[in-house]
N, C-alpha and C positions, 0 to 999 in steps of 0.2 A: 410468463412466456414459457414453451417448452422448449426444452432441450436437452440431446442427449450430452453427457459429460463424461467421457472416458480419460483413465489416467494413462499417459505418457512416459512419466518417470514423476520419480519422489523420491527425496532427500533429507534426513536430516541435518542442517547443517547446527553442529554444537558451538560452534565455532561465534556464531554468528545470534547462538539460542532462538532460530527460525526454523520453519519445514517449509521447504521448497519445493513446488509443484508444478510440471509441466502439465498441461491437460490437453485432449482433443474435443473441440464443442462441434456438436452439431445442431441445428436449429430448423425453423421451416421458414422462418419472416428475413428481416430484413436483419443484419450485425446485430447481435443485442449490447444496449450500454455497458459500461465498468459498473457501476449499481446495481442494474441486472445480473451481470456476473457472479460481483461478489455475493449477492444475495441468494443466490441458489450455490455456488461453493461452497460457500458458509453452510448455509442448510446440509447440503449431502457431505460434506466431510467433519460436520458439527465442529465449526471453525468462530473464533468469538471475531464479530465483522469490525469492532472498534480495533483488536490488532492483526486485521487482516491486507494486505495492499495488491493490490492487481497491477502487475507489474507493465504489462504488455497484452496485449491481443493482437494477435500477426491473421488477419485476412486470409483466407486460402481463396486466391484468385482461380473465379469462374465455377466455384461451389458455394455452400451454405457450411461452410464450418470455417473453424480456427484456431489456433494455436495460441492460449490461453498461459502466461505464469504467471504464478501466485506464490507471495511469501505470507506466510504466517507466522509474527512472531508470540513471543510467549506473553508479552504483556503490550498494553498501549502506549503507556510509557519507551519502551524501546523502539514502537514504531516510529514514536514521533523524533525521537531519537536520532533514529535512522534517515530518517526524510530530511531532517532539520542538515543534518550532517551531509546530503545531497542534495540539498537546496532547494527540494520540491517542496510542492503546494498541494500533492494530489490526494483529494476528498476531503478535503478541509480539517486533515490529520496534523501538519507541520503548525497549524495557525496558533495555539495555545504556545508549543516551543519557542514560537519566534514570539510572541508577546512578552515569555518571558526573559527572552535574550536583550530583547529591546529595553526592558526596563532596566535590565542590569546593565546597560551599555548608559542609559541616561546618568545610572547613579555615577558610572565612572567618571564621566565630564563632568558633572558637578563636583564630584571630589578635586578634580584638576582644577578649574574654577577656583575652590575654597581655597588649594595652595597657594596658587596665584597671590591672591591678595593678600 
């Protein structure tokens, strides 16, 4: 898909060990997807897309662009991290996190279980 991708503002935030990015997209077709996105962000900011998350696309009503942010953190591990901790599911980043929360929740009840008896 083409598009143009102009930057907005940019942030380091340390705080958070992310870079935070507003962008301006412009395009000729129709909205492009969060895949779409991320995959040419990635590409023109050489961004690793395993920890990268699309936070938002805000529509510019009655044009062909939009207002795009992006966090990029420094590993994938913190993405999933981070998602897990906001209770998202988005691009199927949180899913490994929560499997392994889940298993650690199982082992707890069964410990309680074992006391029991």
């Amino acid at each position: 898909m083409d598009m143009e991708i102009k930057v907005e503002n940019e942030k380091e935030n340390k705080m958070l060990n992310r870079k935070e990015l507003q962008l301006h997209l412009s395009y000729e077709q129709n909205t492009p997807s969060r895949e779409e996105v991320k995959k040419e962000v990635c590409k023109k900011f050489s961004l690793n897309p395993d920890s990268t998350e699309i936070v938002a696309i805000e529509q510019q009503y009655g044009s062909r662009s939009s207002i795009v942010t992006v966090h990029s953190y420094s590993s994938k591990e913190l993405l999933q991290a981070m998602l897990k901790k906001k209770g998202k599911k988005r691009d199927g980043a949180a899913k490994e996190g929560n499997a392994h929360a889940k298993a650690a929740d199982v082992k707890k009840e069964e410990k309680k279980d074992a006391g029991k008896k």
